[in-house]
N, CA and C atoms of all chains as a GROMACS GRO file, in nm:
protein
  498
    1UNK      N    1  10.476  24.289  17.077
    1UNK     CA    2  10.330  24.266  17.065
    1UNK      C    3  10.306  24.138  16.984
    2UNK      N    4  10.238  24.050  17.024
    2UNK     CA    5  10.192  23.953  16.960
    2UNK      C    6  10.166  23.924  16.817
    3UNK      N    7  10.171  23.885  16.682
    3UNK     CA    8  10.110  23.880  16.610
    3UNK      C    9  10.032  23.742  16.540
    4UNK      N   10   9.877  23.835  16.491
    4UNK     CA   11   9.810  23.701  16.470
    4UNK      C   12   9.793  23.709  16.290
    5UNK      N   13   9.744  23.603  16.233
    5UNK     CA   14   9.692  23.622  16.139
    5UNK      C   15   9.556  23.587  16.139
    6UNK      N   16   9.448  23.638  16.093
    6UNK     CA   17   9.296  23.600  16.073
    6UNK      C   18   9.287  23.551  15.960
    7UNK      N   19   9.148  23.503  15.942
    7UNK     CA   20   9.116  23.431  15.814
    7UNK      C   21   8.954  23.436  15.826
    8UNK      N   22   8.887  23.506  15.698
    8UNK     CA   23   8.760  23.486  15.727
    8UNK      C   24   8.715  23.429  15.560
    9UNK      N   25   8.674  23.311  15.614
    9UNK     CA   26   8.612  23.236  15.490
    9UNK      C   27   8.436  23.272  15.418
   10UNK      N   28   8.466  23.374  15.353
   10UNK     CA   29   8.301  23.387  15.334
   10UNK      C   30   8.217  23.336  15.221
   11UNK      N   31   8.301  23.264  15.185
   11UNK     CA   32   8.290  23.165  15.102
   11UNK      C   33   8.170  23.230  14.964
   12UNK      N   34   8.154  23.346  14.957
   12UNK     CA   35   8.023  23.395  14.855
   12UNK      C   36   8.077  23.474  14.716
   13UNK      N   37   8.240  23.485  14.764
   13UNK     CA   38   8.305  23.624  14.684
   13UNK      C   39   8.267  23.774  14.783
   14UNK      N   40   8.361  23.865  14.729
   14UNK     CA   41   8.399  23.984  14.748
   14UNK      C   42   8.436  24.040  14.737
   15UNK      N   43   8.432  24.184  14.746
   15UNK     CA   44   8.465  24.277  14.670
   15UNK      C   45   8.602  24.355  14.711
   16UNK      N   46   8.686  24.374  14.664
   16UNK     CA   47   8.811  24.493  14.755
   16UNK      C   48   8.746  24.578  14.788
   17UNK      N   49   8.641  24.623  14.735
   17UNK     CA   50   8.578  24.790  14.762
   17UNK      C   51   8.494  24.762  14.925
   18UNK      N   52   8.444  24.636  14.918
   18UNK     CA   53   8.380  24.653  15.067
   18UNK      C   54   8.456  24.585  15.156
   19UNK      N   55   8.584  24.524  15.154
   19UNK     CA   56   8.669  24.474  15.239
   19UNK      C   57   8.784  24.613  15.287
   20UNK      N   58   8.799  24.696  15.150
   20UNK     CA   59   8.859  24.860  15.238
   20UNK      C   60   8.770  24.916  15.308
   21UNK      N   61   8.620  24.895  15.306
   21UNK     CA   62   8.562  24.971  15.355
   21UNK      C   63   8.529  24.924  15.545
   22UNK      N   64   8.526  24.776  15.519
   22UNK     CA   65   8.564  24.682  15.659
   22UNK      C   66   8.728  24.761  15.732
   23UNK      N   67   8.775  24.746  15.646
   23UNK     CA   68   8.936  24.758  15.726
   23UNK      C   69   8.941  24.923  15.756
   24UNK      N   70   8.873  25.012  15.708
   24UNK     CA   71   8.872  25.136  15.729
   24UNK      C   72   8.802  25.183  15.861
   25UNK      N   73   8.707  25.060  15.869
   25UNK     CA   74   8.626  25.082  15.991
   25UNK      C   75   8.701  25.036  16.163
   26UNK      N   76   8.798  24.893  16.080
   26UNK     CA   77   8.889  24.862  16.173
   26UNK      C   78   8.974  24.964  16.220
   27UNK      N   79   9.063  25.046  16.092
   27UNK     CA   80   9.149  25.143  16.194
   27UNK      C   81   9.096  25.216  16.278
   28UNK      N   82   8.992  25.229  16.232
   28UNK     CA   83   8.898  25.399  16.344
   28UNK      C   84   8.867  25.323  16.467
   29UNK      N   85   8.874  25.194  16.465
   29UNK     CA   86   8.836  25.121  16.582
   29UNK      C   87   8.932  25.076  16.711
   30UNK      N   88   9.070  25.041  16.644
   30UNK     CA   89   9.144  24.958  16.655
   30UNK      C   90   9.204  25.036  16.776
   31UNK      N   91   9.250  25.177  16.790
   31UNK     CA   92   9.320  25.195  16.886
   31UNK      C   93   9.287  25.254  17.040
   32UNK      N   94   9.175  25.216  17.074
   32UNK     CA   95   9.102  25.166  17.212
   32UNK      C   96   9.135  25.048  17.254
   33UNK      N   97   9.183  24.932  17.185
   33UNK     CA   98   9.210  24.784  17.204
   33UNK      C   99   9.307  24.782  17.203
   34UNK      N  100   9.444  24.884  17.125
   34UNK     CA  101   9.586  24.838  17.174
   34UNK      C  102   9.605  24.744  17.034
   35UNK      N  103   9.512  24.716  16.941
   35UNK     CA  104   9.527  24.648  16.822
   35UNK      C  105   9.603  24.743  16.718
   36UNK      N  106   9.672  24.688  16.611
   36UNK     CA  107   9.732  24.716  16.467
   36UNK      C  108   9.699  24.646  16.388
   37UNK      N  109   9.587  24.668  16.313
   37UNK     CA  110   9.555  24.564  16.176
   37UNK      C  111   9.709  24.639  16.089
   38UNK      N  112   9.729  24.579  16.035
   38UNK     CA  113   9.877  24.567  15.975
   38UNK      C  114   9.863  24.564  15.792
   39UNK      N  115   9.779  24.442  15.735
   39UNK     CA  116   9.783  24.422  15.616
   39UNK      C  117   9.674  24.310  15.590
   40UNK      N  118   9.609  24.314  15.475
   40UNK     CA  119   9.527  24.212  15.454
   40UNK      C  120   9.551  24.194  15.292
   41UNK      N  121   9.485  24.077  15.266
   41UNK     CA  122   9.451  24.029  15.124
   41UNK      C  123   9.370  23.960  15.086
   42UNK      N  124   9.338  23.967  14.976
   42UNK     CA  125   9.196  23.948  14.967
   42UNK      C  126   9.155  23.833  14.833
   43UNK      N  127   9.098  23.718  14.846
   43UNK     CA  128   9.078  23.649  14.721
   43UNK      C  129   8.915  23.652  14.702
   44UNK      N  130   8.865  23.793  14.612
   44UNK     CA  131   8.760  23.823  14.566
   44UNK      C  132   8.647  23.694  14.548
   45UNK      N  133   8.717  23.601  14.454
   45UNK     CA  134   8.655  23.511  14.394
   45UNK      C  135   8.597  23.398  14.517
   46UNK      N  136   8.672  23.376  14.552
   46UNK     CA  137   8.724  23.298  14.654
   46UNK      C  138   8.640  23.334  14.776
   47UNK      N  139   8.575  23.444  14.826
   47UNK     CA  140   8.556  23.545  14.944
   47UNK      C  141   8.647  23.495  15.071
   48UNK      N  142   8.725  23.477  15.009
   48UNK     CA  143   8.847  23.464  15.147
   48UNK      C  144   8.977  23.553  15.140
   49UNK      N  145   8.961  23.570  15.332
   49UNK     CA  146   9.012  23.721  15.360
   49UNK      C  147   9.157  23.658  15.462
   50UNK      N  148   9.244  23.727  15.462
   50UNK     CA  149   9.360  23.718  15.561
   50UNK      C  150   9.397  23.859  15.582
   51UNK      N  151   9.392  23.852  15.716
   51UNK     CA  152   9.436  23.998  15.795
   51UNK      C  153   9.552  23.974  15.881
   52UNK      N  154   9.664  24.023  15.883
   52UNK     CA  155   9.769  24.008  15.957
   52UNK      C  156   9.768  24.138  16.073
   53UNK      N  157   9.765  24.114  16.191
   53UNK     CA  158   9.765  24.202  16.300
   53UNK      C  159   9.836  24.237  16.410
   54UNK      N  160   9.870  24.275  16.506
   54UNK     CA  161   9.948  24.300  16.588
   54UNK      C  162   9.846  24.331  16.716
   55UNK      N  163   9.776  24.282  16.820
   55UNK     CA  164   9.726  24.312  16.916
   55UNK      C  165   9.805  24.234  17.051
   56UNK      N  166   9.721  24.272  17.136
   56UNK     CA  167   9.755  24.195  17.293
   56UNK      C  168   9.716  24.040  17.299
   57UNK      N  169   9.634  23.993  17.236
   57UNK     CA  170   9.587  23.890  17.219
   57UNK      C  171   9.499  23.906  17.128
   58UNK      N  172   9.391  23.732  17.054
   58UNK     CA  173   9.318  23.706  16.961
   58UNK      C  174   9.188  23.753  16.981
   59UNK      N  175   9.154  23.798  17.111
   59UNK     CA  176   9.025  23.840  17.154
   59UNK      C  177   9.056  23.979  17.129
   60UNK      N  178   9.119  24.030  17.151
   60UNK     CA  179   9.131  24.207  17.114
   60UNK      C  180   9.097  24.185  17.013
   61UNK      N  181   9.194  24.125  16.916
   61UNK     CA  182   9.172  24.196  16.751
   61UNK      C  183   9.022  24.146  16.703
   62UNK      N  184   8.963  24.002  16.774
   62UNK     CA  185   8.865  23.989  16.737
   62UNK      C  186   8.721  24.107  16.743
   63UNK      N  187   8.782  24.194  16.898
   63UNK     CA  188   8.652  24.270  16.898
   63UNK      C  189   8.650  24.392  16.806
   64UNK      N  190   8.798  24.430  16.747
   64UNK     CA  191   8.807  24.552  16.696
   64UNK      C  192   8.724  24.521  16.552
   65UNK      N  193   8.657  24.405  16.496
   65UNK     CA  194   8.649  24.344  16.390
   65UNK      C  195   8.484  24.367  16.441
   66UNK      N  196   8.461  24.305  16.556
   66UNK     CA  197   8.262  24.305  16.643
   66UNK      C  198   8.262  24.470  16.630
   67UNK      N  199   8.321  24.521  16.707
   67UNK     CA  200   8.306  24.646  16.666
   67UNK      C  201   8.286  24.736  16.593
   68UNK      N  202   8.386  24.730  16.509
   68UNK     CA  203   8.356  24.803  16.371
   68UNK      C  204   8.281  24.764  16.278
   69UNK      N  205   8.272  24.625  16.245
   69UNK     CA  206   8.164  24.636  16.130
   69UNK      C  207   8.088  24.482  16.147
   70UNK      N  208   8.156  24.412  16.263
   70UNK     CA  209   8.086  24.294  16.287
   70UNK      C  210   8.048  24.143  16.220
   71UNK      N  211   8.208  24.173  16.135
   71UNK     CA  212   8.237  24.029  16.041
   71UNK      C  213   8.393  23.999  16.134
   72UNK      N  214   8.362  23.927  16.202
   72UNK     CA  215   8.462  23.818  16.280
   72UNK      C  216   8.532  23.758  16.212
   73UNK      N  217   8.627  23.703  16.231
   73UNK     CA  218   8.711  23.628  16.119
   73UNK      C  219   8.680  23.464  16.200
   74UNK      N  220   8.668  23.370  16.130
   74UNK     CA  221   8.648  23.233  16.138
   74UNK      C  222   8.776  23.176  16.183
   75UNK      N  223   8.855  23.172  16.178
   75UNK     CA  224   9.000  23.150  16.239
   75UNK      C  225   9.074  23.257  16.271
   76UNK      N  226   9.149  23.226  16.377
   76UNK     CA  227   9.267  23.333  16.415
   76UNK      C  228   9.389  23.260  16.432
   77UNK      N  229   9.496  23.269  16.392
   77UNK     CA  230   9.608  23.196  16.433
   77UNK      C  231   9.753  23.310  16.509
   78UNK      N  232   9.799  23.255  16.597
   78UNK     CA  233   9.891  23.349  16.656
   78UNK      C  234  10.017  23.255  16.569
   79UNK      N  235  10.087  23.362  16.531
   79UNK     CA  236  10.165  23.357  16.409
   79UNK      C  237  10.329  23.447  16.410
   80UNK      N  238  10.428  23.365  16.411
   80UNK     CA  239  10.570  23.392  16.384
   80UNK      C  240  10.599  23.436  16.234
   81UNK      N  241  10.676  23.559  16.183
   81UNK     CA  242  10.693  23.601  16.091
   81UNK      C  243  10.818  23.498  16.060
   82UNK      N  244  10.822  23.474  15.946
   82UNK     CA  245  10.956  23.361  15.876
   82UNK      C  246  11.100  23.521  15.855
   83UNK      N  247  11.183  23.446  15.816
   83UNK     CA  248  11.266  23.547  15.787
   83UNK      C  249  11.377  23.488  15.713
   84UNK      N  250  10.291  24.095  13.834
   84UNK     CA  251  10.306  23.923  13.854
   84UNK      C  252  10.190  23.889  13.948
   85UNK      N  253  10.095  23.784  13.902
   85UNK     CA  254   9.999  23.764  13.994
   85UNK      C  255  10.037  23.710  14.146
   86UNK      N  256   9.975  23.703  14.240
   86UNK     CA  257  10.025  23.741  14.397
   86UNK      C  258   9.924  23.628  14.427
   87UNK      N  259   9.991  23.553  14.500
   87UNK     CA  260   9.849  23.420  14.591
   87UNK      C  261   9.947  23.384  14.701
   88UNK      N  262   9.831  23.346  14.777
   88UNK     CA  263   9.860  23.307  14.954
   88UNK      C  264   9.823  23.186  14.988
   89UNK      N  265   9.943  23.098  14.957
   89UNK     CA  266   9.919  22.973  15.022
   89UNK      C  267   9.881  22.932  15.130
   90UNK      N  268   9.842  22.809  15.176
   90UNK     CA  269   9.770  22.762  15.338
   90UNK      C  270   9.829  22.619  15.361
   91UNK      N  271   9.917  22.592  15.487
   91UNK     CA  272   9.945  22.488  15.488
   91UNK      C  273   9.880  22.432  15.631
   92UNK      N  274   9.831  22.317  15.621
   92UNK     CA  275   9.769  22.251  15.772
   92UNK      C  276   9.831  22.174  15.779
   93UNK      N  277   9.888  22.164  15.842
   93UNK     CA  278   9.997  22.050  15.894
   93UNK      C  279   9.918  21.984  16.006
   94UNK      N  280   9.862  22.040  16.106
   94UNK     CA  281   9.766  21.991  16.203
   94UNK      C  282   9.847  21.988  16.349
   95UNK      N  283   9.975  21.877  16.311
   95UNK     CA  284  10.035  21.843  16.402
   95UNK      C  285  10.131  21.924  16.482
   96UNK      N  286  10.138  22.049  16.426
   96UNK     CA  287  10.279  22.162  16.509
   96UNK      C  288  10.418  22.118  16.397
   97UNK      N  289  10.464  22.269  16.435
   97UNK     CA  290  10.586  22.250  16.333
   97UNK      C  291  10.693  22.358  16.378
   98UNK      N  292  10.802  22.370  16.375
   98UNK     CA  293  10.926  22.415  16.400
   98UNK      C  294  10.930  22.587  16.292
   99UNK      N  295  10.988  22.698  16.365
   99UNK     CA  296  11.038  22.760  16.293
   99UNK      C  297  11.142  22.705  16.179
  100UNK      N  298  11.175  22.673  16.301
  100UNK     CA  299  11.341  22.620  16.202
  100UNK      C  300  11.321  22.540  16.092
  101UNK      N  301  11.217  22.427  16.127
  101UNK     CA  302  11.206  22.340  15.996
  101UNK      C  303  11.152  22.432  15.901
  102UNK      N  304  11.049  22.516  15.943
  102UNK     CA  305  10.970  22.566  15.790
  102UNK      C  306  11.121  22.674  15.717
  103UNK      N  307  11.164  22.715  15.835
  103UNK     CA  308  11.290  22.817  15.790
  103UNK      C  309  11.397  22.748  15.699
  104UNK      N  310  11.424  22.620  15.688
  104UNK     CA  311  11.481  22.508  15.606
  104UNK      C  312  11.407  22.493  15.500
  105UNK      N  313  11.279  22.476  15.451
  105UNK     CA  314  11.194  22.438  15.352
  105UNK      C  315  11.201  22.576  15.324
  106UNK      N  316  11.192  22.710  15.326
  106UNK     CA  317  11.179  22.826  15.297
  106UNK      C  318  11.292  22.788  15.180
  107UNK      N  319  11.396  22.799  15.278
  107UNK     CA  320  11.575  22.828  15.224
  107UNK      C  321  11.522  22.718  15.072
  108UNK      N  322  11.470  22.628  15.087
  108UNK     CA  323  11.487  22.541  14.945
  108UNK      C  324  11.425  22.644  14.826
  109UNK      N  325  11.294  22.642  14.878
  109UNK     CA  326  11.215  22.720  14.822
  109UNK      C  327  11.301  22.839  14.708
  110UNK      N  328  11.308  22.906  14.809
  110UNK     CA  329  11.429  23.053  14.761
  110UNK      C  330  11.507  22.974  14.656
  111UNK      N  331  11.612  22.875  14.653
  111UNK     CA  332  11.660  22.776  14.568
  111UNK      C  333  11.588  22.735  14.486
  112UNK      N  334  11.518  22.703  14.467
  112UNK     CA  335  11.487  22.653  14.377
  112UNK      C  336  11.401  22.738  14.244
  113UNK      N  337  11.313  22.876  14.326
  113UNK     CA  338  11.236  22.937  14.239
  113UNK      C  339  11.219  23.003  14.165
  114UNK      N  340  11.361  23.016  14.135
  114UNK     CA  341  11.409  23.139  14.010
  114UNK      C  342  11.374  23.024  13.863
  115UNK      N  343  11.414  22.919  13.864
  115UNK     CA  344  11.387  22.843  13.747
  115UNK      C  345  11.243  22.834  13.725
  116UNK      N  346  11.136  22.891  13.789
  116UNK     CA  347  10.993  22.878  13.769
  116UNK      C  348  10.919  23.034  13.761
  117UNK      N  349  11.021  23.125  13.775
  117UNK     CA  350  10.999  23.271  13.750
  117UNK      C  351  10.899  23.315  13.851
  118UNK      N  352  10.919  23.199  14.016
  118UNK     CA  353  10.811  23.211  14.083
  118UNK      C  354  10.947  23.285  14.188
  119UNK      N  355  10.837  23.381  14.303
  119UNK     CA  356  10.898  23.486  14.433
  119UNK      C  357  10.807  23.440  14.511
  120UNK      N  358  10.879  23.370  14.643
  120UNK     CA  359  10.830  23.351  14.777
  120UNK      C  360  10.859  23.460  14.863
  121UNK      N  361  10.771  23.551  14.903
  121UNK     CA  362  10.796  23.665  14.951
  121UNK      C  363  10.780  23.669  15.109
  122UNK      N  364  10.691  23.672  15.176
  122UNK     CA  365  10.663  23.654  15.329
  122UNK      C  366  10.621  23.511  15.361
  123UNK      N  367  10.618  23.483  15.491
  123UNK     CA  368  10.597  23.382  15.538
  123UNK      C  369  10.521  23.406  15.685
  124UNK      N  370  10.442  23.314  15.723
  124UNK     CA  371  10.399  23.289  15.854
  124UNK      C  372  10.336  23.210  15.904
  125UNK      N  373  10.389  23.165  16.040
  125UNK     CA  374  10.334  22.992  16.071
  125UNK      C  375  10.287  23.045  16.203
  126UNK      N  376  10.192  22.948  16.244
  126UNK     CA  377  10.194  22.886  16.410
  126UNK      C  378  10.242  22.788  16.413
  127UNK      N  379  10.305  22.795  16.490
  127UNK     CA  380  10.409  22.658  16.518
  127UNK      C  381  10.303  22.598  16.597
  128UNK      N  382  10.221  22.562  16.702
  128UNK     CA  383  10.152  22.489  16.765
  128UNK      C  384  10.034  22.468  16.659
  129UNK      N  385   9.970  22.518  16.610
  129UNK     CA  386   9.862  22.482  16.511
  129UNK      C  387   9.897  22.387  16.432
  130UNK      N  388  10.040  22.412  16.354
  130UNK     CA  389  10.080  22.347  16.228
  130UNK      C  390  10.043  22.448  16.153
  131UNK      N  391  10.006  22.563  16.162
  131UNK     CA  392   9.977  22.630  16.053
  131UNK      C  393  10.052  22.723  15.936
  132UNK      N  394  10.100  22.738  15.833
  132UNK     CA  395  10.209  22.829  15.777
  132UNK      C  396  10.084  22.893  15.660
  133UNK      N  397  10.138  23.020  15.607
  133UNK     CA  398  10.093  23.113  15.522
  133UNK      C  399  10.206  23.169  15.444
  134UNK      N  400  10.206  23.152  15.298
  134UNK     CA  401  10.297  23.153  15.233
  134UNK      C  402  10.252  23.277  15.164
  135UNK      N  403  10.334  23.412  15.126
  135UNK     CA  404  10.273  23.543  15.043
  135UNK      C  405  10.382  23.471  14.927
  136UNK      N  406  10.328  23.512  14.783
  136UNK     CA  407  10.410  23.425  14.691
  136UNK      C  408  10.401  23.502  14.560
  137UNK      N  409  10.456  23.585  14.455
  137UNK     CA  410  10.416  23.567  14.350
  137UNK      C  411  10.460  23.477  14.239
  138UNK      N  412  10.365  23.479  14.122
  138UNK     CA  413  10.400  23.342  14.051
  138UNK      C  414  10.329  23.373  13.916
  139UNK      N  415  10.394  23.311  13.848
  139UNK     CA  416  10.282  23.343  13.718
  139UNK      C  417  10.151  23.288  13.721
  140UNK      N  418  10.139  23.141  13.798
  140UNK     CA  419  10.037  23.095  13.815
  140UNK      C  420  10.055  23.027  13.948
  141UNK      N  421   9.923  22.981  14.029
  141UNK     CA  422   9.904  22.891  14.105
  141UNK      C  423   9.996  22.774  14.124
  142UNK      N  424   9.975  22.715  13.981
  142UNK     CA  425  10.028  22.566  13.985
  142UNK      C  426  10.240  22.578  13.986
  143UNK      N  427  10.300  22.658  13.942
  143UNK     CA  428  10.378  22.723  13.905
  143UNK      C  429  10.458  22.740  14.081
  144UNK      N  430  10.365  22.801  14.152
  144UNK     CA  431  10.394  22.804  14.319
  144UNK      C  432  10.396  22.661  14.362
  145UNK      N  433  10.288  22.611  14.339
  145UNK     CA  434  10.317  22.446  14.390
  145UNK      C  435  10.438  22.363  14.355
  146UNK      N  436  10.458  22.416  14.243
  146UNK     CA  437  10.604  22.316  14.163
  146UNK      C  438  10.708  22.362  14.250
  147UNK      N  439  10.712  22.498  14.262
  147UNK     CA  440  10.806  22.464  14.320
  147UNK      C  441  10.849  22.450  14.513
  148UNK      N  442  10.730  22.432  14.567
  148UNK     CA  443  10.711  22.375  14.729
  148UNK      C  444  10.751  22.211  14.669
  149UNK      N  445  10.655  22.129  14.549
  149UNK     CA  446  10.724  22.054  14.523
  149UNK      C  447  10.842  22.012  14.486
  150UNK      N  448  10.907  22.062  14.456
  150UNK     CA  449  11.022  22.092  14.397
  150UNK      C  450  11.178  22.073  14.479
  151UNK      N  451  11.142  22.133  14.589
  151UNK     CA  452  11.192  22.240  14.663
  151UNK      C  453  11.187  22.152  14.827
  152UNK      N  454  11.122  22.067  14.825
  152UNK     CA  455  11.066  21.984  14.972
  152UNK      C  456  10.961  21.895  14.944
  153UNK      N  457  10.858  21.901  14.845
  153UNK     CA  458  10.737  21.822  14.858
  153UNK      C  459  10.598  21.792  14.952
  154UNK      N  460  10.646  21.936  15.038
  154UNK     CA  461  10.553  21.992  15.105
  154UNK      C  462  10.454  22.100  15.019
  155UNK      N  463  10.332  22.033  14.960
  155UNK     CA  464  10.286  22.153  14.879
  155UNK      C  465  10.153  22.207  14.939
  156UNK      N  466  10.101  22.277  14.926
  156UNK     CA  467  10.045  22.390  15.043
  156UNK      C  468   9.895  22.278  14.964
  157UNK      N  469   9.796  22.320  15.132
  157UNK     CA  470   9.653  22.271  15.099
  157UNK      C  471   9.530  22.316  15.066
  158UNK      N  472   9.602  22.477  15.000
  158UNK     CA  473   9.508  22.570  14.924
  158UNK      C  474   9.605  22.679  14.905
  159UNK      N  475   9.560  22.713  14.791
  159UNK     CA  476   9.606  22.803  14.739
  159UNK      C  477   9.538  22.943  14.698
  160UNK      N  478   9.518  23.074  14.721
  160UNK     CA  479   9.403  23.146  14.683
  160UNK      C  480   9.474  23.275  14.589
  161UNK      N  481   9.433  23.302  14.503
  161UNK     CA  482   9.462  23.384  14.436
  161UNK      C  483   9.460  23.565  14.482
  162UNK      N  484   9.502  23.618  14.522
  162UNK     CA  485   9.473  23.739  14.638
  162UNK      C  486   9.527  23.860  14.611
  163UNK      N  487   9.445  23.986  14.610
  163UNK     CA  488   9.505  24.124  14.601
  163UNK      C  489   9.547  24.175  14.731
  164UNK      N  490   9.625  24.244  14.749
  164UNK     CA  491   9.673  24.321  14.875
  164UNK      C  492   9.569  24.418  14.884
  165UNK      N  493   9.524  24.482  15.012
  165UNK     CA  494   9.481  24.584  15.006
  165UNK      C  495   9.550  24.688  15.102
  166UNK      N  496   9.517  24.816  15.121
  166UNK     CA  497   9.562  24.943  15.111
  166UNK      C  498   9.477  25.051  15.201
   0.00000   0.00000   0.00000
Protein backbone atom coordinates (compact mmCIF):
# COMPACT_ATOMS: atom_id res chain seq x y z
CA UNK A 1 0.00 0.00 0.00
CA UNK A 2 1.25 3.27 -0.77
CA UNK A 3 2.44 5.58 1.82
CA UNK A 4 1.89 9.30 2.10
CA UNK A 5 2.79 11.83 4.49
CA UNK A 6 0.34 14.98 5.00
CA UNK A 7 1.04 18.24 6.31
CA UNK A 8 -1.48 20.73 7.39
CA UNK A 9 -0.16 24.16 8.08
CA UNK A 10 -2.67 26.00 10.27
CA UNK A 11 -0.55 28.30 11.04
CA UNK A 12 -2.85 29.68 14.40
CA UNK A 13 -1.53 26.94 17.02
CA UNK A 14 -3.22 23.86 18.39
CA UNK A 15 -4.16 21.90 20.60
CA UNK A 16 -3.29 17.84 20.99
CA UNK A 17 -6.72 17.64 22.56
CA UNK A 18 -8.50 18.73 19.27
CA UNK A 19 -6.05 17.16 16.82
CA UNK A 20 -6.95 13.48 18.86
CA UNK A 21 -10.17 14.45 18.51
CA UNK A 22 -9.63 15.07 14.39
CA UNK A 23 -7.68 11.75 14.17
CA UNK A 24 -10.37 9.88 16.17
CA UNK A 25 -12.81 10.96 13.72
CA UNK A 26 -10.34 9.79 10.96
CA UNK A 27 -10.22 6.17 12.24
CA UNK A 28 -14.09 5.82 12.38
CA UNK A 29 -13.81 7.06 8.89
CA UNK A 30 -10.94 5.62 7.36
CA UNK A 31 -11.97 2.09 6.65
CA UNK A 32 -14.60 2.58 3.76
CA UNK A 33 -11.56 4.18 1.78
CA UNK A 34 -9.08 1.33 2.25
CA UNK A 35 -7.04 4.20 4.22
CA UNK A 36 -4.61 3.68 7.55
CA UNK A 37 -3.86 6.92 9.23
CA UNK A 38 -0.80 5.39 10.89
CA UNK A 39 0.75 8.26 13.17
CA UNK A 40 0.78 11.94 13.46
CA UNK A 41 2.58 14.81 15.29
CA UNK A 42 1.83 17.67 16.22
CA UNK A 43 3.70 21.24 16.72
CA UNK A 44 1.00 22.98 19.01
CA UNK A 45 2.75 26.26 18.82
CA UNK A 46 3.49 26.11 15.46
CA UNK A 47 -0.28 24.70 14.36
CA UNK A 48 1.50 22.40 12.17
CA UNK A 49 0.35 18.89 11.72
CA UNK A 50 2.07 15.72 9.94
CA UNK A 51 0.07 12.62 9.45
CA UNK A 52 1.77 9.62 8.08
CA UNK A 53 -0.72 7.20 6.21
CA UNK A 54 -1.10 4.24 4.28
CA UNK A 55 -4.01 4.50 1.60
CA UNK A 56 -4.56 3.62 -2.22
CA UNK A 57 -3.69 6.93 -3.19
CA UNK A 58 -3.54 10.89 -1.95
CA UNK A 59 -7.15 11.41 -2.82
CA UNK A 60 -8.40 8.58 -0.53
CA UNK A 61 -6.65 9.71 2.47
CA UNK A 62 -7.57 13.17 1.53
CA UNK A 63 -11.35 12.36 1.71
CA UNK A 64 -11.12 10.30 4.89
CA UNK A 65 -9.86 13.81 6.39
CA UNK A 66 -13.36 15.82 4.11
CA UNK A 67 -15.13 13.35 5.73
CA UNK A 68 -14.56 13.14 9.06
CA UNK A 69 -14.03 16.40 10.23
CA UNK A 70 -13.18 18.45 7.09
CA UNK A 71 -9.60 19.92 7.73
CA UNK A 72 -7.68 18.74 4.54
CA UNK A 73 -4.18 18.74 4.86
CA UNK A 74 -2.38 21.53 2.59
CA UNK A 75 0.23 19.18 1.23
CA UNK A 76 0.39 15.54 0.69
CA UNK A 77 3.55 13.92 -0.26
CA UNK A 78 3.81 10.18 -1.37
CA UNK A 79 6.67 9.13 0.71
CA UNK A 80 9.45 6.16 1.05
CA UNK A 81 10.22 5.12 4.62
CA UNK A 82 14.34 5.54 5.11
CA UNK A 83 15.80 2.57 6.81
CA UNK B 1 14.18 14.19 25.31
CA UNK B 2 12.39 16.78 23.33
CA UNK B 3 11.15 15.24 19.79
CA UNK B 4 11.04 17.71 16.46
CA UNK B 5 10.38 16.97 12.79
CA UNK B 6 12.50 18.34 10.43
CA UNK B 7 11.46 19.50 6.66
CA UNK B 8 13.74 19.39 3.89
CA UNK B 9 12.77 21.00 0.25
CA UNK B 10 15.11 20.18 -1.89
CA UNK B 11 12.62 21.01 -4.78
CA UNK B 12 14.65 19.28 -7.29
CA UNK B 13 14.11 15.24 -6.53
CA UNK B 14 16.45 13.20 -4.62
CA UNK B 15 17.66 9.57 -4.37
CA UNK B 16 16.84 7.08 -1.64
CA UNK B 17 20.18 6.14 -1.67
CA UNK B 18 21.64 9.56 -1.40
CA UNK B 19 19.42 10.60 1.59
CA UNK B 20 20.24 6.83 2.88
CA UNK B 21 24.12 8.06 2.75
CA UNK B 22 23.46 11.44 4.57
CA UNK B 23 21.29 9.38 7.11
CA UNK B 24 24.38 6.87 7.68
CA UNK B 25 26.51 10.27 8.51
CA UNK B 26 24.00 11.54 10.55
CA UNK B 27 23.80 8.24 12.81
CA UNK B 28 27.81 9.03 12.93
CA UNK B 29 28.03 11.70 13.91
CA UNK B 30 25.11 12.24 16.63
CA UNK B 31 26.04 10.65 19.62
CA UNK B 32 28.63 13.58 20.27
CA UNK B 33 25.53 16.05 20.33
CA UNK B 34 23.34 13.68 22.59
CA UNK B 35 21.07 14.12 19.49
CA UNK B 36 18.74 10.54 17.98
CA UNK B 37 17.72 10.56 14.37
CA UNK B 38 14.97 8.25 14.58
CA UNK B 39 12.63 7.84 11.35
CA UNK B 40 12.95 9.18 8.14
CA UNK B 41 10.87 9.96 5.01
CA UNK B 42 11.32 11.42 1.59
CA UNK B 43 9.63 11.79 -1.81
CA UNK B 44 12.09 11.27 -3.98
CA UNK B 45 10.30 13.19 -6.93
CA UNK B 46 9.25 16.21 -4.78
CA UNK B 47 12.68 16.55 -3.13
CA UNK B 48 10.96 16.20 -0.12
CA UNK B 49 12.51 14.39 3.23
CA UNK B 50 11.00 14.41 6.91
CA UNK B 51 13.33 13.81 9.54
CA UNK B 52 11.60 12.31 13.24
CA UNK B 53 14.62 13.37 15.56
CA UNK B 54 15.14 13.74 19.19
CA UNK B 55 17.49 16.33 20.53
CA UNK B 56 17.93 18.38 23.36
CA UNK B 57 17.27 21.25 21.26
CA UNK B 58 16.40 22.35 17.74
CA UNK B 59 19.65 23.91 17.00
CA UNK B 60 21.53 20.79 18.46
CA UNK B 61 19.58 18.65 15.39
CA UNK B 62 20.85 21.10 12.89
CA UNK B 63 24.54 20.74 14.07
CA UNK B 64 24.51 17.83 13.49
CA UNK B 65 22.78 17.52 9.58
CA UNK B 66 25.54 20.15 9.61
CA UNK B 67 27.93 18.30 10.82
CA UNK B 68 27.26 15.22 9.34
CA UNK B 69 26.67 16.51 5.37
CA UNK B 70 25.71 20.23 5.53
CA UNK B 71 22.45 19.56 4.38
CA UNK B 72 20.47 21.29 7.20
CA UNK B 73 16.74 20.93 7.11
CA UNK B 74 14.43 24.20 6.07
CA UNK B 75 12.31 24.04 9.17
CA UNK B 76 12.35 22.62 11.96
CA UNK B 77 9.11 22.16 14.30
CA UNK B 78 9.09 21.22 17.65
CA UNK B 79 6.30 18.23 17.84
CA UNK B 80 4.42 15.80 20.20
CA UNK B 81 3.40 12.40 18.91
CA UNK B 82 -0.01 11.66 19.24
CA UNK B 83 -1.94 8.52 20.26
Amino acid sequence: MPLFMDVHSLGDGVTMDDVAKAHAADLATQGEHDVNYLRYWVDEQAGQIFCLVEAPNAEAANTVHRDAHGLVADRIFAVQEGS
